[in-house]
N, CA, C and O of each residue as an XYZ file, in Angstrom:
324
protein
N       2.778      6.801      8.932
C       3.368      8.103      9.150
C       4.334      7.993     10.325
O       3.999      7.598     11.442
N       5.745      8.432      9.924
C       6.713      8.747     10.884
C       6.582      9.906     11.847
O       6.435      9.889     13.069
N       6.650     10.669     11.208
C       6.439     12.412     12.037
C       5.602     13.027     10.826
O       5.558     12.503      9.713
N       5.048     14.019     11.126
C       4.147     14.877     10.165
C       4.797     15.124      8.884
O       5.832     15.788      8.939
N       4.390     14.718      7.720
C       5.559     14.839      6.512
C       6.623     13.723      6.056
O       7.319     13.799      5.044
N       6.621     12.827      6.853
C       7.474     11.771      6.890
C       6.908     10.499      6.847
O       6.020     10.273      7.669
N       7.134      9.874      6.295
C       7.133      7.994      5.661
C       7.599      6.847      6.346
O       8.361      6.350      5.517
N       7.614      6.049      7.440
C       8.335      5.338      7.823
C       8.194      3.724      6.377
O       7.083      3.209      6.249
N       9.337      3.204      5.540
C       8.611      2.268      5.050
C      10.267      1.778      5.216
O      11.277      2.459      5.393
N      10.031     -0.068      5.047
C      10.458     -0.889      4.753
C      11.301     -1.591      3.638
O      10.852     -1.437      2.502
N      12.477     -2.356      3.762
C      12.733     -2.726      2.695
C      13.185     -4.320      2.835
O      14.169     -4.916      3.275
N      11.726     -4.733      2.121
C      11.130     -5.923      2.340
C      11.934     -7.384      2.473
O      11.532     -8.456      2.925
N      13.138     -7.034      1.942
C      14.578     -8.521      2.105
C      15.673     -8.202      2.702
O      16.559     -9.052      2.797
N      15.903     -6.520      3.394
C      16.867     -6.293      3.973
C      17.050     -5.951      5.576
O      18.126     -5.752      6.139
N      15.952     -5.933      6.077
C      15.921     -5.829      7.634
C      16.179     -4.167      8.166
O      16.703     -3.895      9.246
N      15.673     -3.100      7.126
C      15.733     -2.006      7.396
C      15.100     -0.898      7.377
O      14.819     -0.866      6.179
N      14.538      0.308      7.934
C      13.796      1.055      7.975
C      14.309      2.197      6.977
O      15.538      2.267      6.946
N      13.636      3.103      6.158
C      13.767      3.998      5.285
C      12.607      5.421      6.051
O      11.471      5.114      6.410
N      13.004      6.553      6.160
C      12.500      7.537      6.591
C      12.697      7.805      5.710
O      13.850      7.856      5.280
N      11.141      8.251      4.693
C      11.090      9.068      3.544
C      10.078     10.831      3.594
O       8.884     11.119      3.675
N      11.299     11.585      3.498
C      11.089     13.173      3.551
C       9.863     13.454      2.699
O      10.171     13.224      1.530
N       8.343     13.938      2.815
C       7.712     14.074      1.866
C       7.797     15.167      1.027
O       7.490     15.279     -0.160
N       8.334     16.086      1.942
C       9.007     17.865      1.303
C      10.013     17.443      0.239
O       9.788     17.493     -0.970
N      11.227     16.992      0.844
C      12.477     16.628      0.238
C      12.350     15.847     -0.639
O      13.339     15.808     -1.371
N      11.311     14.983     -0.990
C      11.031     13.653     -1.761
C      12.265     13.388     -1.750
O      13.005     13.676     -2.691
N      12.766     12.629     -0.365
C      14.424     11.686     -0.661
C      14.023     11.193      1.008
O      13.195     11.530      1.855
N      15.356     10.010      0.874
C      15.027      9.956      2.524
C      16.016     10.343      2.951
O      16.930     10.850      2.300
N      15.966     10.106      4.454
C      16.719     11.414      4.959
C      17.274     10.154      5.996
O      18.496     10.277      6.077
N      16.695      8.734      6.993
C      17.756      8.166      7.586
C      17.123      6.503      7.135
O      16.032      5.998      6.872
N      18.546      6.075      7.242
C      18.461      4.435      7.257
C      18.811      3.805      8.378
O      19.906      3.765      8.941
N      17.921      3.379      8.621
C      17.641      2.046      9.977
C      17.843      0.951      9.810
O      16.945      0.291      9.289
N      19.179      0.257     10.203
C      19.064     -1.605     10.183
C      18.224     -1.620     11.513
O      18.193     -0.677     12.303
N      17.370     -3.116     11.702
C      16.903     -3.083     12.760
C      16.916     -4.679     12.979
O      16.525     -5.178     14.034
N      17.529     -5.644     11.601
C      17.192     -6.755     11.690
C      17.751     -7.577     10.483
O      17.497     -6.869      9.508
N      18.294     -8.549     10.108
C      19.198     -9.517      9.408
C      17.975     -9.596      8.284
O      16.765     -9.453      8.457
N      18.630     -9.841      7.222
C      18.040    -10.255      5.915
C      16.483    -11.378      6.285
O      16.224    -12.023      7.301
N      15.733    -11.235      5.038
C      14.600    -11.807      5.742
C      13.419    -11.116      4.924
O      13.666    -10.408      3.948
N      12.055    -11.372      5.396
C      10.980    -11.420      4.012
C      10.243    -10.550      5.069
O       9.486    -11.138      5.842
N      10.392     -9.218      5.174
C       9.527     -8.117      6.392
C       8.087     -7.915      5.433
O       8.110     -7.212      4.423
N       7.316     -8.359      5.719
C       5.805     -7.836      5.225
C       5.403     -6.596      5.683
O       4.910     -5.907      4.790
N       5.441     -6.166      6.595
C       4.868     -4.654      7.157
C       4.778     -4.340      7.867
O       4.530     -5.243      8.666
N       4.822     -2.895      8.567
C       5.704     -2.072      9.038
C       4.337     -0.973      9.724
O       3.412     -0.546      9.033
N       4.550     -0.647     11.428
C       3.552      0.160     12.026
C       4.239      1.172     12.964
O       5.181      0.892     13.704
N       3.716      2.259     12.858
C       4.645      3.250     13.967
C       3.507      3.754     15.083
O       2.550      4.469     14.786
N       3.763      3.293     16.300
C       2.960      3.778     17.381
C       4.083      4.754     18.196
O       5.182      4.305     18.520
N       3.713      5.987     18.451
C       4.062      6.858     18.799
C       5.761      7.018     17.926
O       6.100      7.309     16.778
N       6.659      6.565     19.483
C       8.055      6.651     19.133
C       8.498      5.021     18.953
O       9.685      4.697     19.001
N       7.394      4.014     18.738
C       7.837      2.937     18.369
C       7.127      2.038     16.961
O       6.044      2.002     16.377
N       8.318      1.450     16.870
C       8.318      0.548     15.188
C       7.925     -0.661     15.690
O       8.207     -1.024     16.832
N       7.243     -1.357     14.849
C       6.685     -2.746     14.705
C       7.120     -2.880     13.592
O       7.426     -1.856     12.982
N       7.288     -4.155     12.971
C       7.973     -4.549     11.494
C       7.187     -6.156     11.445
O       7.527     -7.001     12.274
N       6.426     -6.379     10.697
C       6.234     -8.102     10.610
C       6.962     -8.561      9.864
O       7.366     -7.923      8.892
N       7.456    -10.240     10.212
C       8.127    -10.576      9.144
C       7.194    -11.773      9.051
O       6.401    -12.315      9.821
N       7.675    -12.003      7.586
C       6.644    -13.107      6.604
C       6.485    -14.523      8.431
O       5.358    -14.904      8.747
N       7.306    -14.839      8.978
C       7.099    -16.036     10.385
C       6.097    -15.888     10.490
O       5.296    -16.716     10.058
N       5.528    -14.214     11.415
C       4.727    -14.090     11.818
C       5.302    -13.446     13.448
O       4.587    -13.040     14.363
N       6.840    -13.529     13.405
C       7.577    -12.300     14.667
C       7.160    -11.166     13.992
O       6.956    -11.090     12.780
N       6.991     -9.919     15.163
C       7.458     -8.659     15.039
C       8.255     -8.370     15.414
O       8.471     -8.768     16.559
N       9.072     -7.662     14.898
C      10.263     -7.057     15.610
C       9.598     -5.717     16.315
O       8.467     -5.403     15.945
N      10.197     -4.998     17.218
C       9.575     -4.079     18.307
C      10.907     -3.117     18.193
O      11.929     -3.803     18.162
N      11.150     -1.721     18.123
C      12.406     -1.167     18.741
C      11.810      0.407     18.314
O      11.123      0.667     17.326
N      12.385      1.554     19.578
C      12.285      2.847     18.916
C      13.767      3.051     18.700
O      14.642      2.287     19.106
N      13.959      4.224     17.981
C      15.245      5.190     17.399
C      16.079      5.681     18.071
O      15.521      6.304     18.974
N      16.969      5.739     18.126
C      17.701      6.583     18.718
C      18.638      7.794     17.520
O      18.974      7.637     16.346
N      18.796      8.819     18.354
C      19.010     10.465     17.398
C      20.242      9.265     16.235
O      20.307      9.578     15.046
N      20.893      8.298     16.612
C      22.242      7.982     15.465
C      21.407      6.841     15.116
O      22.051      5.798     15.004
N      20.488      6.770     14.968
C      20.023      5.309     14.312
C      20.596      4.315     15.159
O      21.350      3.721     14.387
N      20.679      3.873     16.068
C      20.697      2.650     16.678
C      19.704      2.438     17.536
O      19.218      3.053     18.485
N      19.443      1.068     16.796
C      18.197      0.208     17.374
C      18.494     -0.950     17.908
O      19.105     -1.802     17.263
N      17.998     -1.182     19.487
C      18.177     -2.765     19.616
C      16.468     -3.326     19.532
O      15.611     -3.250     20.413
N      16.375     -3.808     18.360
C      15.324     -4.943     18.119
C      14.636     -5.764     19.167
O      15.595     -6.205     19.799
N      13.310     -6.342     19.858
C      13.437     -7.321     20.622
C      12.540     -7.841     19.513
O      12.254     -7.082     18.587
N      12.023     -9.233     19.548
C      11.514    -10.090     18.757
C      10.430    -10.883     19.484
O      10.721    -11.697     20.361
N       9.103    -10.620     19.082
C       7.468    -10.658     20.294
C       7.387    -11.558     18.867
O       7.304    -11.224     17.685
N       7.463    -13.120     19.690
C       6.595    -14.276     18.977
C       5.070    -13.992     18.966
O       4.430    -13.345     19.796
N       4.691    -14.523     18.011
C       3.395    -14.709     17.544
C       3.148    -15.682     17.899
O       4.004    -16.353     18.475
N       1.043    -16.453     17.561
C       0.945    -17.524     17.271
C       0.651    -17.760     15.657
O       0.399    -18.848     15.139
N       0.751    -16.402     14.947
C       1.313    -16.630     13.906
C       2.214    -17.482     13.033
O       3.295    -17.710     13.576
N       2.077    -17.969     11.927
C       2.733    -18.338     10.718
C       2.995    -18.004      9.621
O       2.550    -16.901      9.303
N       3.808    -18.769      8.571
C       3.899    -18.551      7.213
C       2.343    -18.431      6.883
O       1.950    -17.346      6.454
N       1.481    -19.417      7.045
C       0.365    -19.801      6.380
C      -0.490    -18.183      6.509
O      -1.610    -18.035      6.020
């Protein structure tokens, strides 16, 4: 859950966030946050995004009102495996 009513999800080869309206059934903003790539899944703590990607980085970044995000990238000791 993004905000009450709202969806934060992923789109799993493109490095971007989808806010999906549950009223509106549409989404309402698109987030790049990160270069092409195999994102497994996606966590919202408060006003911030976590995104895993298949490595085993998360990417880390909150929103800003125009959609710009600067990404930082928190290694794991994670892997593919």
């Amino acid at each position: 859950v993004y905000e009450p009513g709202k969806l934060a999800c992923i789109q799993d080869e493109d490095g971007r966030v989808f806010i999906y309206d549950l009223t509106k059934k549409k989404v309402v903003r698109r987030i790049r946050f990160g270069k092409s790539g195999d994102y497994e899944d996606i966590a919202v703590v408060g006003q911030e995004i976590y995104v895993a990607k298949s490595n085993g980085i998360l990417y880390h970044f909150t929103v800003s009102a125009k959609n710009k995000v600067a990404a930082s990238e928190l290694r794991t000791p994670l892997g593919p495996e």
